[in-house]
Structure formats: C-alpha cells, structure tokens
One Martini backbone bead per residue (centre of mass of N, CA, C, O) as a GRO file, in nm:
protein
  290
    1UNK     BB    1   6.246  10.915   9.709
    2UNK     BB    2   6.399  10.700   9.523
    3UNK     BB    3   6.718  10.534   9.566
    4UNK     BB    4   6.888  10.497   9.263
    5UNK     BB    5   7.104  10.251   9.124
    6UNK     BB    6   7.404  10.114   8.923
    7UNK     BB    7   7.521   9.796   8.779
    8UNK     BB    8   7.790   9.716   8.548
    9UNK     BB    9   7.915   9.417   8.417
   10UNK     BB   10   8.231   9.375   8.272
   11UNK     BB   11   8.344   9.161   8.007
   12UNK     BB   12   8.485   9.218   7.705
   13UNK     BB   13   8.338   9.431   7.584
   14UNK     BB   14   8.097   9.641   7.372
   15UNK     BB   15   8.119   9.962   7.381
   16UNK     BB   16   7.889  10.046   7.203
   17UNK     BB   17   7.676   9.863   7.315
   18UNK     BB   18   7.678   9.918   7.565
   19UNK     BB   19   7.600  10.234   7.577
   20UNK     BB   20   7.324  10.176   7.432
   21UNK     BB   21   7.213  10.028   7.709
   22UNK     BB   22   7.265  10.254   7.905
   23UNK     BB   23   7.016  10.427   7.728
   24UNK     BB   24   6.772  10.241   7.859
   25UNK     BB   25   6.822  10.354   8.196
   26UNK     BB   26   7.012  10.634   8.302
   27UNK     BB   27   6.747  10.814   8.345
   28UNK     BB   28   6.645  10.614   8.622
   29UNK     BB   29   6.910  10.683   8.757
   30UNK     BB   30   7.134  10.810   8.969
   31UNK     BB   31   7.369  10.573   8.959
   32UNK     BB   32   7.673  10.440   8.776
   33UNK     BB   33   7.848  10.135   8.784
   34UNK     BB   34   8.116  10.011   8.609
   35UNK     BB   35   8.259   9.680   8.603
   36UNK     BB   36   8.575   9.556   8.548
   37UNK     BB   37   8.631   9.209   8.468
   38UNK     BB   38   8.885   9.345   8.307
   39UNK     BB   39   9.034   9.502   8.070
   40UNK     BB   40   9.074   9.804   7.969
   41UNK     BB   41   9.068  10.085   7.746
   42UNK     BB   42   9.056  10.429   7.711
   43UNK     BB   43   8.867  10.456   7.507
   44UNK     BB   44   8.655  10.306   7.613
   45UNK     BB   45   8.602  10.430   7.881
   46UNK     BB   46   8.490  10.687   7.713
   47UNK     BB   47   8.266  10.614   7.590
   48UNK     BB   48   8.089  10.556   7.856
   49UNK     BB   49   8.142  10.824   7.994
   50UNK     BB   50   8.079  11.028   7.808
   51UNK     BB   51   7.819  11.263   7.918
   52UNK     BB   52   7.849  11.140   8.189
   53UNK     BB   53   7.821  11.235   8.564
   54UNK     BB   54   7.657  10.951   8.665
   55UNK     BB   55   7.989  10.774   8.603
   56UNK     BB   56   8.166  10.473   8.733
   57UNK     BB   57   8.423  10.348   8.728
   58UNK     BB   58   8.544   9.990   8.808
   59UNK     BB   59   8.901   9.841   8.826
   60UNK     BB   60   8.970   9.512   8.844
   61UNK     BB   61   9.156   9.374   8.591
   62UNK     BB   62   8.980   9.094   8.657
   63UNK     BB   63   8.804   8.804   8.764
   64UNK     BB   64   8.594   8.802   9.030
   65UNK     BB   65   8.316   8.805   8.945
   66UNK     BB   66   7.994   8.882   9.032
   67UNK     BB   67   7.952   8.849   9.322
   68UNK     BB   68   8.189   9.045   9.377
   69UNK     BB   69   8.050   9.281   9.233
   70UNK     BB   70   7.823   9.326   9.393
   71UNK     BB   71   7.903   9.373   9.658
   72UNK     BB   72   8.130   9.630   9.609
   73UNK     BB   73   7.850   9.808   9.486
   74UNK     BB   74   7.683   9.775   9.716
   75UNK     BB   75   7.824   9.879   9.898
   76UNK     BB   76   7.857  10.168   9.744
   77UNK     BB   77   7.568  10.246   9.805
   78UNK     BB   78   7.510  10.243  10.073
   79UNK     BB   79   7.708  10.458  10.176
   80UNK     BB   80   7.560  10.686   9.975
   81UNK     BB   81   7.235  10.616  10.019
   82UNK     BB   82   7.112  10.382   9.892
   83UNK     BB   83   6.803  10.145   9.823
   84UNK     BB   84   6.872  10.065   9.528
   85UNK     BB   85   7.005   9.816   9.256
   86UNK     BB   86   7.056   9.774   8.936
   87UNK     BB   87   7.121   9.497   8.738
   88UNK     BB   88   7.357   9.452   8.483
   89UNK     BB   89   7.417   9.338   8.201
   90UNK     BB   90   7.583   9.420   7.896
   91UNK     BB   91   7.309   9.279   7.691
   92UNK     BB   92   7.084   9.461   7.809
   93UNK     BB   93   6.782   9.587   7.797
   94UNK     BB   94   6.531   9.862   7.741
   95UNK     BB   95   6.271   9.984   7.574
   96UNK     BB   96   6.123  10.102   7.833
   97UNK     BB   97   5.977  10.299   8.129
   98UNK     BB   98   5.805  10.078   8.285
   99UNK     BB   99   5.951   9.961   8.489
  100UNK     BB  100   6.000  10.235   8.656
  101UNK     BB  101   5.738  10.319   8.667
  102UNK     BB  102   5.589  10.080   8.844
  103UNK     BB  103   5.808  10.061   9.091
  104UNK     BB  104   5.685  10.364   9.167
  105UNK     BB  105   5.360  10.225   9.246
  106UNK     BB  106   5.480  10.010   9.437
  107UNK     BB  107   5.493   9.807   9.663
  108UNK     BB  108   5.806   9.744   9.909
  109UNK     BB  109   5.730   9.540  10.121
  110UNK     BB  110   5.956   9.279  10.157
  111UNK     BB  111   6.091   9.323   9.889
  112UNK     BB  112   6.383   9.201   9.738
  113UNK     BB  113   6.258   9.190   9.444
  114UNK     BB  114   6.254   9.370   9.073
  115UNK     BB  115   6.138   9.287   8.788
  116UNK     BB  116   6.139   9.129   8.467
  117UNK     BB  117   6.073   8.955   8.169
  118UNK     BB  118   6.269   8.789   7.963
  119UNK     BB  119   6.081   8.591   7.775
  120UNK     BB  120   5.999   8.824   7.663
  121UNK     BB  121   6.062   9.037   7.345
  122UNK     BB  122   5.807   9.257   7.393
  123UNK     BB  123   5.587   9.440   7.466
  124UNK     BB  124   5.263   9.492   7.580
  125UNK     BB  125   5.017   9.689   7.503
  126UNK     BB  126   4.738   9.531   7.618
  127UNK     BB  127   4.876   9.506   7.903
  128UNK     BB  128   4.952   9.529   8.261
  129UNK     BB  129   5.253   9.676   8.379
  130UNK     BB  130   5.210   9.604   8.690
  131UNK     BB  131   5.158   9.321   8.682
  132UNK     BB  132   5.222   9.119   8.979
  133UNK     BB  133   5.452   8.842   9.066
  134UNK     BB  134   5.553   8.590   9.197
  135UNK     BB  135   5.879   8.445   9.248
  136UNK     BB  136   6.178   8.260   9.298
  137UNK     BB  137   6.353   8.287   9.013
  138UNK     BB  138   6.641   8.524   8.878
  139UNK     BB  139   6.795   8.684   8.679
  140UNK     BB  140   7.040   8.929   8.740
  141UNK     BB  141   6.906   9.070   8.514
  142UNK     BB  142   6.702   9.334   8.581
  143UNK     BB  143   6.733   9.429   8.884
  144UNK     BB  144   6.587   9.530   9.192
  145UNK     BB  145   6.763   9.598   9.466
  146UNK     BB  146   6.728   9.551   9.774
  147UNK     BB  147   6.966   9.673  10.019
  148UNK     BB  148   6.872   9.598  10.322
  149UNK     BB  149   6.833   9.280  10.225
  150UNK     BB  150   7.143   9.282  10.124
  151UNK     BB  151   7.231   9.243  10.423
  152UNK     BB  152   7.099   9.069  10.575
  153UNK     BB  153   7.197   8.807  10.381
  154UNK     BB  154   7.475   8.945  10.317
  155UNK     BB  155   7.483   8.860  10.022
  156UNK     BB  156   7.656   8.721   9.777
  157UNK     BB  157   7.804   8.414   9.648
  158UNK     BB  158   8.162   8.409   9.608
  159UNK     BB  159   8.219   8.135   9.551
  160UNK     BB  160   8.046   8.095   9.295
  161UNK     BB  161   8.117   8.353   9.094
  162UNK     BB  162   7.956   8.200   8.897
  163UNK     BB  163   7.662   8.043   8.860
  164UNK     BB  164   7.386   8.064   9.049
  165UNK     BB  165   7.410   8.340   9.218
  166UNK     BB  166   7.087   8.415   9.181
  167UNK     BB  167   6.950   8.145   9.291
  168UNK     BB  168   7.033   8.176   9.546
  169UNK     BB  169   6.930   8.466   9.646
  170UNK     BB  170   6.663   8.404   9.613
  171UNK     BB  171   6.617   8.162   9.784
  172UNK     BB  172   6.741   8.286  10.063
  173UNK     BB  173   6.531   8.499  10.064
  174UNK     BB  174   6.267   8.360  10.077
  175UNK     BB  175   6.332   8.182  10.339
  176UNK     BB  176   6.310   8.498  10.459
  177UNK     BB  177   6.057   8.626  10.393
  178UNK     BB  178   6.078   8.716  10.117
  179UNK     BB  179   6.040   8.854   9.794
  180UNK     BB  180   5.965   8.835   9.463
  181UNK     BB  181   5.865   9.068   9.174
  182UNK     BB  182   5.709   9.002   8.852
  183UNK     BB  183   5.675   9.174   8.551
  184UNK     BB  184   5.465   9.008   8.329
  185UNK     BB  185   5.446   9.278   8.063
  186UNK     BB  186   5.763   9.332   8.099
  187UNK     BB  187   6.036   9.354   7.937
  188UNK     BB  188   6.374   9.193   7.851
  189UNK     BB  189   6.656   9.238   7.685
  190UNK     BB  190   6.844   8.934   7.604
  191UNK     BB  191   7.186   8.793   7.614
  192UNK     BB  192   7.262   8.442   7.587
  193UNK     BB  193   7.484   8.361   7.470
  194UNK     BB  194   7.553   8.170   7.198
  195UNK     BB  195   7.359   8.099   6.904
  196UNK     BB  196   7.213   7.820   6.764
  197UNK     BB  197   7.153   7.599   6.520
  198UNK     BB  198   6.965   7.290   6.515
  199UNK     BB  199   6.874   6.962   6.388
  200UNK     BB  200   6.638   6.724   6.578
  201UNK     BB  201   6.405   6.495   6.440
  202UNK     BB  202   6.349   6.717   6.177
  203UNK     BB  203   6.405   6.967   6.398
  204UNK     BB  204   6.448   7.288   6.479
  205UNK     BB  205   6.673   7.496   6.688
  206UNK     BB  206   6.765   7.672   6.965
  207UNK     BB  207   7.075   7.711   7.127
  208UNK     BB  208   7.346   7.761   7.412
  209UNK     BB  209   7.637   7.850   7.353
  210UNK     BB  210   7.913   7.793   7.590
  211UNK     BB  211   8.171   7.793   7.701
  212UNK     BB  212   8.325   7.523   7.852
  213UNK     BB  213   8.410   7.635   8.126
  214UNK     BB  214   8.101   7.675   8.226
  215UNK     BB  215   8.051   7.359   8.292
  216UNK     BB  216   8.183   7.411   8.565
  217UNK     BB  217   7.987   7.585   8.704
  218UNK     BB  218   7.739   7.434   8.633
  219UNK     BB  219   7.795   7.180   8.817
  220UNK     BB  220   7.904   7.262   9.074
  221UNK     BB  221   7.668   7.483   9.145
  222UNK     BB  222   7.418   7.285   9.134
  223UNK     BB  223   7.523   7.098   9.358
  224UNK     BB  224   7.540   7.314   9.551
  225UNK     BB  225   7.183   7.349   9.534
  226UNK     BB  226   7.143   7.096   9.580
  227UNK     BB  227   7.231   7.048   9.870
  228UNK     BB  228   7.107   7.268  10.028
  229UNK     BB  229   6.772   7.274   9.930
  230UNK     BB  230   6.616   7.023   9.878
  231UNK     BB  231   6.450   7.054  10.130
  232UNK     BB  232   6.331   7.364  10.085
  233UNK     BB  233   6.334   7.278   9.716
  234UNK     BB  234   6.248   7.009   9.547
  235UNK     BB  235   6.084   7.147   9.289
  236UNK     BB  236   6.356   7.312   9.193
  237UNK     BB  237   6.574   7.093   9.198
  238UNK     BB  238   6.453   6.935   9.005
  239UNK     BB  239   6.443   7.111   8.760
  240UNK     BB  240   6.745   7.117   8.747
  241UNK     BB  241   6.838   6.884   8.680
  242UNK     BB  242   6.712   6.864   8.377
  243UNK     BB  243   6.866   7.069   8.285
  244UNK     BB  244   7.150   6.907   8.322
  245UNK     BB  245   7.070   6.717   8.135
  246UNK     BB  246   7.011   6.889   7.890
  247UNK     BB  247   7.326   7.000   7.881
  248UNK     BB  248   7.429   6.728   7.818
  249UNK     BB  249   7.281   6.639   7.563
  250UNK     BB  250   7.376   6.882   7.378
  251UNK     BB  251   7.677   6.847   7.420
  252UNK     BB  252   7.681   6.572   7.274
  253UNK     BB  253   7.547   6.644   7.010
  254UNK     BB  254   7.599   6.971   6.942
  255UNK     BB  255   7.952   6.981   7.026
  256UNK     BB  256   8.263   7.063   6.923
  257UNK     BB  257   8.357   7.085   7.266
  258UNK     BB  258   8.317   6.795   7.430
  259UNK     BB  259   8.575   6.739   7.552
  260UNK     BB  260   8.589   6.977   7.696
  261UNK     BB  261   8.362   6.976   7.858
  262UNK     BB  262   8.393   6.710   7.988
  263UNK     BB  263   8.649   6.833   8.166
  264UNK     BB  264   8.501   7.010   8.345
  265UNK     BB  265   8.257   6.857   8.449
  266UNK     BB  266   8.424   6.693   8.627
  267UNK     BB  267   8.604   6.872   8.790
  268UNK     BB  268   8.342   7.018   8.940
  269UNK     BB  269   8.260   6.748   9.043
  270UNK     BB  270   8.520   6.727   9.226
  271UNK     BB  271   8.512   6.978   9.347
  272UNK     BB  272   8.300   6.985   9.512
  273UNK     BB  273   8.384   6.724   9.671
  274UNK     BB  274   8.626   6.923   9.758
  275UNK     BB  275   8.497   7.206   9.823
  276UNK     BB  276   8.579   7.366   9.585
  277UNK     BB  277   8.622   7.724   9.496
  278UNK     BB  278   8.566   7.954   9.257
  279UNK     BB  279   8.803   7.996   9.025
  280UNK     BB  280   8.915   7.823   8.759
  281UNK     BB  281   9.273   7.838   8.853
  282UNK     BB  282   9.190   8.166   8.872
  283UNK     BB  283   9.098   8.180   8.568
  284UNK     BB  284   8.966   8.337   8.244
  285UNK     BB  285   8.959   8.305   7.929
  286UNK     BB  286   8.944   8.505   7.656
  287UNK     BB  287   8.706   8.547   7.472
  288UNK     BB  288   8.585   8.454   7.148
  289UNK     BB  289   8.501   8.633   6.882
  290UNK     BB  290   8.276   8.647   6.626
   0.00000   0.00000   0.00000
C-alpha cells in the first residue's frame, strides 16, 4: 500500500471552512499537517484539530512563503517514511473520492506528480475518472508529490516564496524526465483569489483581483522562469508572457489600487534584475477579508 501524507498550508484562514474542505479527503491520507505561515488563536486550532488523531499542526507564526513550507513537510513526510505528499491549499477540495480511487490503480512509474483538473467545476459522471494525460505545469493545490522524485529534484525553489514556485519544479521535474499526469475528468474545487464581475466593450466577465503585493511576485518571479526557461520551454515561455501582458491590462482597466500595483510591478522587475528574492521587505501583511 502507498503511503501518503499531506499537508495544508494555512495563512490566516477560515478554520471553519477550512475544516469543511479537510473532510473531503482525509480519510484517504495517512497524515495530515497544517503549516500555519501567520499567527493562528488556541480556539481555531482546535477547529481544525479536534476529532482527528492524524492531524499534526505546525506553527511558522510568520510567512515563510509556500516554497519552504512544503520543502519543510516534505521532509518530514519523508524521514517518516511517506513516499507520496498530497498538497492543498486551504481553499481547495474534492468533491468525491475519484481522484484517490484512479492514483491507486495507476501505474506510478516515473511519475513526478498527480493531479486533478482544476478547469472542471463538477465530476463528469458518464467519462473515464481514470484516464490520464500528461501536462507540463499544473497549480500546487490537489497534487499528490512523488516524495522520491522530490529528493532527487531538490525540493521547491524557495527563492521564489510564492508564484511561480509550481511552474519551477513542474518544469524542472519534466526537463529531468518525469512525468506530471493530470485525470482530465476529475475536479479539484478551488478558488483563486478574489474575483470580481467587470464590464469591457459591452461584455461581463470575471476577473481574479489578488492584493497589489501579489504583482510583485509575479512579475518579478516570472522574469526568472523566462530567464531559466526560454531556451527549454519556448512555448510555455511564449504564453506566460501574454498572461504577464493580460495581468498588466487588467490592472490597468479595471484596479482600484492600480497606483499600488504599479509601484509592486516596478520593484519586482527591478528586484529581478538585482538578483534581489525571498519575501518583500521581509513580509507580507495581513489580507483584509471581505
């Protein structure tokens, strides 16, 4: 039998939603760790914890950022002898047990990681929950970490704190030949940022507003998957740019705190260019909850 942790990364969650989304996959995990990279109070911990013998907290009390935070858990999955991590964000969950029916009737060969479809919104009841593709990069939330696999790699890049750090290590996973396989009709239920209803050339859409902080990582984490990259992912290279161009136009069209944005974008690219990486200034500061 595969052994298999996981572990959720908490950053000034709702432990009661939190809790609801821990319930729809731990009972398919050996062991479960909640990193908390922010303060968390006595009473949410016990939310979270209360109920489950196979729930271990561990508290940053500050943002180490993503990257170290799975290097962190990762290493103690391994040294207790997991050979798989499931990571979640703590917005994520699944609707049903496909996803862990399919991994274990796959062939796990070579495989750097497996996912689910994040695209999809609901289960596909009348298509094959097991077939498989590959793919080259995929979001960290819902990935079952071959453990073996991310010895040899290294572990996450954790220069980089947040964004981009799953684009790097998909990346350098396949560049080292493994594989990334994504059950192409099975959900994950996530939510990305906060999203926002706007109107352009007489048409609505929906759009993910993230605090103005966030484009400093991403403009400036970006840079560095285009420098590493371009030569060995030209084509992933290519779309990440028109993403980083629509990220830009957005903000310009339809941000509140596009002064704000403007001054992160800045910093990030100048920071690229002096090598500068880790957290901005040291820290990020308390999301304000709608």
């Amino acid at each position: 039998m595969t052994k298999t942790a996981c572990v959720v990364i908490a950053y000034y969650p709702d432990c009661k939603r939190l809790r609801l989304n821990i319930e729809s996959f731990i009972d398919n995990i050996e062991q479960l760790f909640i990193v908390f990279n922010s303060p968390i109070s006595l009473e949410d911990a016990n939310i979270l914890s209360s109920g489950y013998p196979n729930i271990e907290l561990i508290y940053n009390n500050e943002n180490l950022g993503i990257a170290t935070a799975l290097n962190q858990t990762a290493r103690k999955a391994v040294d207790l002898g997991y050979e798989w991590l499931l990571t979640m964000d703590q917005d994520s969950f699944f609707e049903s047990d496909q996803f862990f029916d399919a991994f274990s009737k796959s062939s796990k060969n070579n495989v750097a990681i497996f996912c689910p479809n994040p695209e999809l919104s609901k289960v596909k009841k009348d298509e094959d929950s097991d077939l498989a593709e590959e793919t080259l990069c995929v979001i960290t939330s819902g990935n079952l970490v071959n453990l073996k696999i991310w010895e040899t790699l290294g572990g996450f890049e954790e220069k980089l704190f947040i964004d981009e750090v799953d684009n790097d290590y998909c990346l350098k996973a396949v560049l080292n030949g493994f594989k990334i396989l994504r059950f192409k009709n099975i959900p994950l239920i996530h939510e990305l940022g906060q999203n926002k209803e706007v109107s352009f050339l007489f048409k609505k859409y929906t759009i993910i507003i993230h605090p103005p902080v966030r484009s400093y990582y991403i403009f400036r984490n970006n840079l560095y998957i285009f420098s590493k990259y371009k030569n060995k992912f030209p084509g992933f290279v290519r779309s990440r740019k028109t993403m980083l161009l629509k990220n830009f136009v957005k903000i310009l069209l339809f941000s509140t705190e596009r002064v704000q944005n403007f001054h992160f974008i800045i910093k990030g690219i100048r920071d690229y260019f002096r090598n500068v990486y880790g957290p901005y200034n040291g820290k990020i500061l308390k999301p304000v909850r709608s």
